[in-house]
C-alpha positions as CSV (number, residue, x, y, z in Angstrom):
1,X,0.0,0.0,0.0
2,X,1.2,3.6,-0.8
3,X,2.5,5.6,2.2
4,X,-0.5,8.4,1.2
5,X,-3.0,5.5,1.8
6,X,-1.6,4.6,4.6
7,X,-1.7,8.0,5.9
8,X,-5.3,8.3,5.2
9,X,-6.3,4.8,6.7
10,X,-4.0,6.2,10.2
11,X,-6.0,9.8,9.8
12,X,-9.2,8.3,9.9
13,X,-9.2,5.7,12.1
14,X,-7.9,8.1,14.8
15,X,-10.8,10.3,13.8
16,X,-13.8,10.7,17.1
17,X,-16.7,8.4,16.8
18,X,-18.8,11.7,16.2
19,X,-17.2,13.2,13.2
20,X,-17.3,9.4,11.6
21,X,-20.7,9.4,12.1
22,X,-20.5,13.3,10.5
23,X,-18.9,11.6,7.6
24,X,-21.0,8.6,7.4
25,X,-24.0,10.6,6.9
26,X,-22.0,12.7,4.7
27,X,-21.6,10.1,2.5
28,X,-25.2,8.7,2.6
29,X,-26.0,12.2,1.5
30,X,-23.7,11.8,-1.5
31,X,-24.8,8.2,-2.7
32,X,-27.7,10.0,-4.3
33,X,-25.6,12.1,-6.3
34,X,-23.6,9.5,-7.9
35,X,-21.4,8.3,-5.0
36,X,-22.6,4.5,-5.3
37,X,-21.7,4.8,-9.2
38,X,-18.5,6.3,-8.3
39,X,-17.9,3.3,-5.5
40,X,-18.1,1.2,-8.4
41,X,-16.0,3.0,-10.7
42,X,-12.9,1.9,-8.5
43,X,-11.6,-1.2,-9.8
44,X,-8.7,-2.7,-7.8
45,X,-6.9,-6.2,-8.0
46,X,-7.9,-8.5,-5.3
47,X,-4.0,-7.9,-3.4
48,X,-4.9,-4.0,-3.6
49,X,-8.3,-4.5,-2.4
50,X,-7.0,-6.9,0.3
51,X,-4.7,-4.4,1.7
52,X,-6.9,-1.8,2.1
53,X,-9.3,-3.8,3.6
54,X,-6.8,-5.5,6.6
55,X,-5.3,-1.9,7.0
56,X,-8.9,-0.3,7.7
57,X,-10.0,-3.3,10.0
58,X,-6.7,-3.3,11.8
59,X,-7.1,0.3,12.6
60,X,-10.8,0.7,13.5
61,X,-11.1,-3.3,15.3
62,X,-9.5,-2.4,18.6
63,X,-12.5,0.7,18.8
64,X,-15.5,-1.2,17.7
65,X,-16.8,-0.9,21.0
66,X,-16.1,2.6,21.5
67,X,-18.1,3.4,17.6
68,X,-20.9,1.1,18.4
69,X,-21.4,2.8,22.1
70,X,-21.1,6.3,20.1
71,X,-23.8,4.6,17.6
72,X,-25.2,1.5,17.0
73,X,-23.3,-0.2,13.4
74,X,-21.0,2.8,13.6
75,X,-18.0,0.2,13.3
76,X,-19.2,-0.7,10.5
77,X,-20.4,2.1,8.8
78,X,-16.8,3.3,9.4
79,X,-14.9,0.1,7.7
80,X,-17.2,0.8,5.0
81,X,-16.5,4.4,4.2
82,X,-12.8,4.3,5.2
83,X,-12.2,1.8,2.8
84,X,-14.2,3.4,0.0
85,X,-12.1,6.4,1.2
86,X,-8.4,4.7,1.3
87,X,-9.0,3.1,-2.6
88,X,-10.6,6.5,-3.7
89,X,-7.2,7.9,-2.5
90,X,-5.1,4.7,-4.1
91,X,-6.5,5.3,-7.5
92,X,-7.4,8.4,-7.9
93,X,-6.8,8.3,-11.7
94,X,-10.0,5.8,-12.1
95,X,-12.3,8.4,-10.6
96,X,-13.4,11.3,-12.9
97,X,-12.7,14.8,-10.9
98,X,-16.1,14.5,-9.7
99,X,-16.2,11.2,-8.5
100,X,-13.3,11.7,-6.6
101,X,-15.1,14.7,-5.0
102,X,-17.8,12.9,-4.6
103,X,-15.8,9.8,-2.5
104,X,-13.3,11.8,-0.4
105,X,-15.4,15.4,0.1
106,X,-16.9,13.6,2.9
107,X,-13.5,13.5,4.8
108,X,-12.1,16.7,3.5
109,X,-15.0,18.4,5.3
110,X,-13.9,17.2,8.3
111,X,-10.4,18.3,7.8
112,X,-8.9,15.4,6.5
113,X,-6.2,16.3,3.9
114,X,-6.2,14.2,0.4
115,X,-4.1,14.2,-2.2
116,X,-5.1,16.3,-5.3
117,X,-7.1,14.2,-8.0
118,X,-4.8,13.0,-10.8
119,X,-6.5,12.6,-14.0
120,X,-5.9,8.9,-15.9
């Protein structure tokens, strides 16, 4: 995994059981406006995929009790977004601009930094 995934996945797994929640509903906001399309724009081999996965569960496993006192199915809400999050920021160059805006806004408007989109 790239060290600016890695990053991400370490930013926000350390990030307060509210403002996941914040960005949870974020992104339910967004999945009318193309975010489920963009989800399934990302297209990554089944090692990539795997990494990103294990990276997101190893960070956010030891507070699953902690997210699901905040909110019940908050853990996983969180695995789910943080890894749509983490491959968004992998492969950037499969997203259109918009998609990527789309995938990761939820995060930046939190204050999580992500890298600049790079066109494919």
């Amino acid at each position: 995994m790239h060290a600016t995934t890695a990053l991400f996945v370490e930013t926000v797994a350390s990030l307060s059981p509210a403002t996941l929640a914040d960005v949870f509903d974020h992104t339910l906001r967004l999945r009318r406006r193309g975010g489920r399309e963009a989800s399934r724009a990302l297209r990554l081999s089944a090692s990539e995929h795997s990494a990103i996965d294990h990276a997101v569960r190893s960070a956010l496993l030891p507070r699953a009790g902690e997210l699901d006192a905040y909110r019940a199915g908050l853990f996983s809400d969180a695995l789910s977004l943080c890894v749509i999050g983490a491959r968004s920021v992998a492969k950037p160059a499969m997203l259109t601009r918009e998609q990527y805006a789309l995938l990761t806004g939820p995060f930046t408007a939190v204050g999580v930094d992500v890298p600049d989109h790079v066109a494919g």
